[in-house]
N, C-alpha and C positions, 0 to 999 in steps of 0.2 A: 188562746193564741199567745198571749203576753207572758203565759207560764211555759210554752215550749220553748218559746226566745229565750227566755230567762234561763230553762234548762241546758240549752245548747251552748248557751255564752259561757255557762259554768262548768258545765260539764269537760275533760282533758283527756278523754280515753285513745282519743286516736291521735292525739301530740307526738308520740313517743314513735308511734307508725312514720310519720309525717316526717319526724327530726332524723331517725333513720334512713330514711326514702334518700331525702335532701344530702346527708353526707358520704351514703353510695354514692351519688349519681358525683360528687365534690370529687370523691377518689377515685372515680373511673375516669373525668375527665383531664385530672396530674397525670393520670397514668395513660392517658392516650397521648398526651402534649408531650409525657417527658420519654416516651418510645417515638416519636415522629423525631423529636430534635435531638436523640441519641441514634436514632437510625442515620439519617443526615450523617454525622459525624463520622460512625462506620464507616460507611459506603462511600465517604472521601479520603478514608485511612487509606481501606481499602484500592481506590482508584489510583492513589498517589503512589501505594507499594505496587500498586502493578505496573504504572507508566516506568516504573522507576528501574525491577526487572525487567523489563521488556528491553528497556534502552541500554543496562548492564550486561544485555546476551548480544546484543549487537554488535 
């Protein structure tokens, strides 16, 4: 038992698995945060050039 401990403590095969996993999920959540607060911004571009014709045709 003392030598599988030992082997697993030493052992690094699946670090690399591990450190990859972790900096997907790091860049999937930039890029979910920074399309919610870029969409945001759009959709008030957006809302502001429309009040803005709407009120220019009147």
């Amino acid at each position: 038992m003392k030598n599988l401990m030992k082997r697993l403590w030493q052992e690094e095969e699946g670090q690399d698995l591990v450190e990859y996993g972790l900096l997907l999920v790091l860049i999937a959540l930039v890029a979910v945060v920074s399309i919610t607060t870029i969409g945001s911004g759009v959709k008030d571009i957006f809302s502001n050039a429309a009040s803005v014709t709407t009120s220019a045709s009147s």
